[in-house]
LUMZADREN-745440 format. One record per residue (C-alpha): residue number from 1; residue in three letters; z, y, x. Coordinates in nm, 3 decimals. Layout:
LUMZADREN-745440
<rec><k>NUM</k><r>ALA</r><up>Z</up><north>Y</north><east>X</east></rec>
...
END
This chain:
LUMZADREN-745440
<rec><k>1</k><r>UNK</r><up>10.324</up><north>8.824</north><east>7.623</east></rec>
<rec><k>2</k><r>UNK</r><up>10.079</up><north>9.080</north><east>7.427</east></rec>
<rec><k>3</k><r>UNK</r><up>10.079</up><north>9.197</north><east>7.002</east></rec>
<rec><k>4</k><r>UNK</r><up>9.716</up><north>9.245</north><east>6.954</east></rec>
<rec><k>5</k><r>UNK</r><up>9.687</up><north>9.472</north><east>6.654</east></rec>
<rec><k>6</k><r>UNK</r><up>9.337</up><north>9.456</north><east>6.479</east></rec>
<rec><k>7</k><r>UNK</r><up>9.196</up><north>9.663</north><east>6.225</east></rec>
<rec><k>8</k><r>UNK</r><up>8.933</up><north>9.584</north><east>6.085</east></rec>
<rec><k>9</k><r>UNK</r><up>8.713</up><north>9.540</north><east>5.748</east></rec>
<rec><k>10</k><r>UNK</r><up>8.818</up><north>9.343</north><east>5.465</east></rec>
<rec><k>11</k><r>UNK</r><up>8.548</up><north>9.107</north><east>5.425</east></rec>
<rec><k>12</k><r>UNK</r><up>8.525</up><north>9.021</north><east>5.761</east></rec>
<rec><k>13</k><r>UNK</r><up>8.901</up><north>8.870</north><east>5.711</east></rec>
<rec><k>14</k><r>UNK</r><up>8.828</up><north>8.509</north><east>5.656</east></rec>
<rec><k>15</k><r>UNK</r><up>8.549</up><north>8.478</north><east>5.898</east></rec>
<rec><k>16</k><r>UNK</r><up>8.830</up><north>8.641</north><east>6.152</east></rec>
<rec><k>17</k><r>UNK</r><up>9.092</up><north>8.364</north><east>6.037</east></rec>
<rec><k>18</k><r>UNK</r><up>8.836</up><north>8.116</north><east>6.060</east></rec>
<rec><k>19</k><r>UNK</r><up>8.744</up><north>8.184</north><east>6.406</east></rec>
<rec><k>20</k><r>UNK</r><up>9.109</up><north>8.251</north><east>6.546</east></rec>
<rec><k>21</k><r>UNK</r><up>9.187</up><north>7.860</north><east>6.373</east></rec>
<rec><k>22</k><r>UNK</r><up>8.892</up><north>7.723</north><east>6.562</east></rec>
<rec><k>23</k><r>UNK</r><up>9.056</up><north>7.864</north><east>6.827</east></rec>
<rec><k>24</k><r>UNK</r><up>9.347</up><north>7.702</north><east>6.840</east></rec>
<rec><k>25</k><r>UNK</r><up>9.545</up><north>8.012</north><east>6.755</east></rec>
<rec><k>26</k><r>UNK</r><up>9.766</up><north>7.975</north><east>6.402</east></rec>
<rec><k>27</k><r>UNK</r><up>9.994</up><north>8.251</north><east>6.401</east></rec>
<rec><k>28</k><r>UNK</r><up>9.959</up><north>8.585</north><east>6.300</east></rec>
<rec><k>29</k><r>UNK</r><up>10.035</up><north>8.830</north><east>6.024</east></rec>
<rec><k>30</k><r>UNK</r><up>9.793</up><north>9.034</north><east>5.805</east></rec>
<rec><k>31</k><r>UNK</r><up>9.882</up><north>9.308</north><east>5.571</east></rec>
<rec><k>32</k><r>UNK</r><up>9.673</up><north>9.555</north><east>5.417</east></rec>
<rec><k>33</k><r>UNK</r><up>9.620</up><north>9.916</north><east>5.549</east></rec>
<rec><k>34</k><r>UNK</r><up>9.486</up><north>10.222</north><east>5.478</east></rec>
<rec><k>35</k><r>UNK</r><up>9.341</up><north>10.486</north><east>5.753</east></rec>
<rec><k>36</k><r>UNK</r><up>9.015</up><north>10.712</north><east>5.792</east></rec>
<rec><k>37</k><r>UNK</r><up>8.794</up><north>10.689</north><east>6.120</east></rec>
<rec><k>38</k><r>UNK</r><up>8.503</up><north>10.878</north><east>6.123</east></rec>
<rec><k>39</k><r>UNK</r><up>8.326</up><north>10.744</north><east>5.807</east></rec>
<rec><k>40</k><r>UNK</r><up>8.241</up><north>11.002</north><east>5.579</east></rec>
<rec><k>41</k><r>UNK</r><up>8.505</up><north>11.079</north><east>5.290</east></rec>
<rec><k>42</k><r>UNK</r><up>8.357</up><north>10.812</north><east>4.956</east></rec>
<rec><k>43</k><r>UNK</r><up>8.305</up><north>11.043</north><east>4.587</east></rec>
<rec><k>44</k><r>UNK</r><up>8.432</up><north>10.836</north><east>4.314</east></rec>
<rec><k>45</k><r>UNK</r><up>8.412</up><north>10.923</north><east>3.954</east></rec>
<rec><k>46</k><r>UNK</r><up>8.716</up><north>10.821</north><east>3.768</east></rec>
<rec><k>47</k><r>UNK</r><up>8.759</up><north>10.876</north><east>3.386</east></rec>
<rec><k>48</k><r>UNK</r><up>8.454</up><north>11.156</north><east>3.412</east></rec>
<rec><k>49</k><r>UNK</r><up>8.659</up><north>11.299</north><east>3.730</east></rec>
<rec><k>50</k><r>UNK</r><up>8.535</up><north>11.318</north><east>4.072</east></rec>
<rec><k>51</k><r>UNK</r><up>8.782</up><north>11.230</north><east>4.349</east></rec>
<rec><k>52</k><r>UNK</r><up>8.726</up><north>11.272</north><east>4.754</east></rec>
<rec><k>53</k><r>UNK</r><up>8.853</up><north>10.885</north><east>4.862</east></rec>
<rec><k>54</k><r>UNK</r><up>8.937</up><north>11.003</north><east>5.226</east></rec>
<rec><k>55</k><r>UNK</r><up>9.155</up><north>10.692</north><east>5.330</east></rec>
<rec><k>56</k><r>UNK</r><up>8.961</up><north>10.347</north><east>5.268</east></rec>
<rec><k>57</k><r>UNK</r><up>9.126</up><north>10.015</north><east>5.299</east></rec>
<rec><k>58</k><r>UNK</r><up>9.141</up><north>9.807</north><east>5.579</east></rec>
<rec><k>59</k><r>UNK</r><up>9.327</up><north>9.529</north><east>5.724</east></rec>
<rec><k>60</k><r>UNK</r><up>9.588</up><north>9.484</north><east>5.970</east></rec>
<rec><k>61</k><r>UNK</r><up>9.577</up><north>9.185</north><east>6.165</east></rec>
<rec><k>62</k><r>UNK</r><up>9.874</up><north>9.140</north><east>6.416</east></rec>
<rec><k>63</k><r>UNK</r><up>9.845</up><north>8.843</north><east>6.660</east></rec>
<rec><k>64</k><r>UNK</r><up>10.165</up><north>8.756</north><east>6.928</east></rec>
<rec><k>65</k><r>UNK</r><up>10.006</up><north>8.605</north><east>7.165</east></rec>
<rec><k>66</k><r>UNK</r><up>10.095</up><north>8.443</north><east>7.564</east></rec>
<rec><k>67</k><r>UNK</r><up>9.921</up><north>8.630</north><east>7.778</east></rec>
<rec><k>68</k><r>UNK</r><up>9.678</up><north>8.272</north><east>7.822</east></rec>
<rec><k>69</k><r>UNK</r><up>9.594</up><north>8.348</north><east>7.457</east></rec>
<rec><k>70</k><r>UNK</r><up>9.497</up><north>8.717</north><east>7.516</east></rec>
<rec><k>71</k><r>UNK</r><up>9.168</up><north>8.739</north><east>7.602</east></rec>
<rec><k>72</k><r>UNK</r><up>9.013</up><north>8.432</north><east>7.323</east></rec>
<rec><k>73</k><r>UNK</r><up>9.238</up><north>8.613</north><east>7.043</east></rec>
<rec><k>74</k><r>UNK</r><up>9.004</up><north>8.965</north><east>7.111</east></rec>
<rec><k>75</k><r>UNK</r><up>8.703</up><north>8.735</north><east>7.125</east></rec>
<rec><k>76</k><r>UNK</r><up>8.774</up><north>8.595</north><east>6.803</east></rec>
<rec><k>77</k><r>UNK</r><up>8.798</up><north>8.918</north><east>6.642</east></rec>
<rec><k>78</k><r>UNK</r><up>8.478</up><north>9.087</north><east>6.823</east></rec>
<rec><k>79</k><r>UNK</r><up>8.242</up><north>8.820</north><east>6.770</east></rec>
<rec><k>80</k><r>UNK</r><up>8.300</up><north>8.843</north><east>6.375</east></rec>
<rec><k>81</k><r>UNK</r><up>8.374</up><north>9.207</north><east>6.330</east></rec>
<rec><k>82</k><r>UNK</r><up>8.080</up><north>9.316</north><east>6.629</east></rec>
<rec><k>83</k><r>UNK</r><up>7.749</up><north>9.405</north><east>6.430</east></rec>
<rec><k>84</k><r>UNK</r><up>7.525</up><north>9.627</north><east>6.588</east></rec>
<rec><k>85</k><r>UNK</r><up>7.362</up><north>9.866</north><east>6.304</east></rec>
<rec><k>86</k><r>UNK</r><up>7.737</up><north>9.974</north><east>6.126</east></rec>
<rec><k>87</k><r>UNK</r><up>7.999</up><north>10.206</north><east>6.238</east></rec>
<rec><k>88</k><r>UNK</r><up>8.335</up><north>10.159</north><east>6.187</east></rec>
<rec><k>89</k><r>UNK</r><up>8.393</up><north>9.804</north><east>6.256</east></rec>
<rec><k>90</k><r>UNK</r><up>8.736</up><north>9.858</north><east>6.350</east></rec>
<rec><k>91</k><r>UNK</r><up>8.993</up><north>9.907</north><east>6.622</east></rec>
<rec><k>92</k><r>UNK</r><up>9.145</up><north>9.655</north><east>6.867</east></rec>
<rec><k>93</k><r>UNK</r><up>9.503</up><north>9.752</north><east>7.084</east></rec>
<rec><k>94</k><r>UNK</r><up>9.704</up><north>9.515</north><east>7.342</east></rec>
<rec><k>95</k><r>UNK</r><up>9.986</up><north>9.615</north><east>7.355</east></rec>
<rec><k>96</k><r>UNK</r><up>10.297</up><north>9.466</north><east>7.605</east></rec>
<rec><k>97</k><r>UNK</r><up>10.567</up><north>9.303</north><east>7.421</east></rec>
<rec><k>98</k><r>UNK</r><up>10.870</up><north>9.328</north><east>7.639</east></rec>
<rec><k>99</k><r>UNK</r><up>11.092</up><north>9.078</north><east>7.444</east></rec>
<rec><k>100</k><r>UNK</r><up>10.991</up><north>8.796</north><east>7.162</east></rec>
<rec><k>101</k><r>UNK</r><up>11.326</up><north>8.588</north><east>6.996</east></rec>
<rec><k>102</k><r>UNK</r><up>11.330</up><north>8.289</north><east>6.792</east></rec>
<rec><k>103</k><r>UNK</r><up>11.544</up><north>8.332</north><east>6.505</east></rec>
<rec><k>104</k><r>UNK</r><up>11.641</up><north>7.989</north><east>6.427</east></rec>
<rec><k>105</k><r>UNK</r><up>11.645</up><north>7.841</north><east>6.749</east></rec>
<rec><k>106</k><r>UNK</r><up>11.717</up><north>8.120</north><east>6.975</east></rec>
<rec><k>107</k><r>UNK</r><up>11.444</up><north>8.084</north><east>7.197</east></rec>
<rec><k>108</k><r>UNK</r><up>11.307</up><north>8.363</north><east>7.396</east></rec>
<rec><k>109</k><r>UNK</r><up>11.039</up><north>8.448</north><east>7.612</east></rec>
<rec><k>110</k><r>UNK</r><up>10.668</up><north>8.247</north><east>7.589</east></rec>
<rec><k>111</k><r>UNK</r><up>10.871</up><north>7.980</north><east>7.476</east></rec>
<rec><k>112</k><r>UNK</r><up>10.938</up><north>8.151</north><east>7.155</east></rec>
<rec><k>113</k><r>UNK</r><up>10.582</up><north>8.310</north><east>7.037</east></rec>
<rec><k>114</k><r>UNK</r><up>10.489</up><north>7.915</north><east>7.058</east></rec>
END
């Protein structure tokens, strides 16, 4: 069992979901997030006054997958988020998940990511 964590650009959110349904992979949670790679800090003028943006928003896309599920999730998310002019196009970690519970049914294991 893995939690892929994405990060990634807004936009490229429902092409992402879009791909990850086609897929055959439904669940996963997405919240919004801000962070700072190595883009350059944006000037915005607000009310006549100039502020440094240094943290731009993101998304956070969090996907429990079996480990069968592993390597299509990632290939979801590069083939939409992948250009090959831009920088930044995000961040993707696997990271081992050691235990995964059903709440309402008490399931554990593969079983209970579904």
């Amino acid at each position: 069992m893995k939690l892929i964590i994405a990060i990634v650009q807004p936009e490229e959110l429902p092409d992402i979901k879009e791909e990850l349904l086609k897929r055959k992979i439904y669940k996963f949670t997405v919240s919004s997030a801000k962070g700072q790679g190595k883009e350059i800090p944006v000037q915005e003028v607000y009310r006549g006054i100039s502020h440094e943006i240094s943290l731009l928003t993101k998304i956070r896309l969090e996907i429990a997958v079996n480990d069968d599920y592993v390597d299509n999730a990632v290939e979801a998310i590069t083939v939409v988020a992948k250009k090959p002019d831009n920088k930044g196009r995000g961040k993707i970690f696997v990271l081992p998940i050691e235990q995964c519970i059903r709440i309402r049914t008490d399931e554990k294991g593969p079983e209970a990511i579904g």
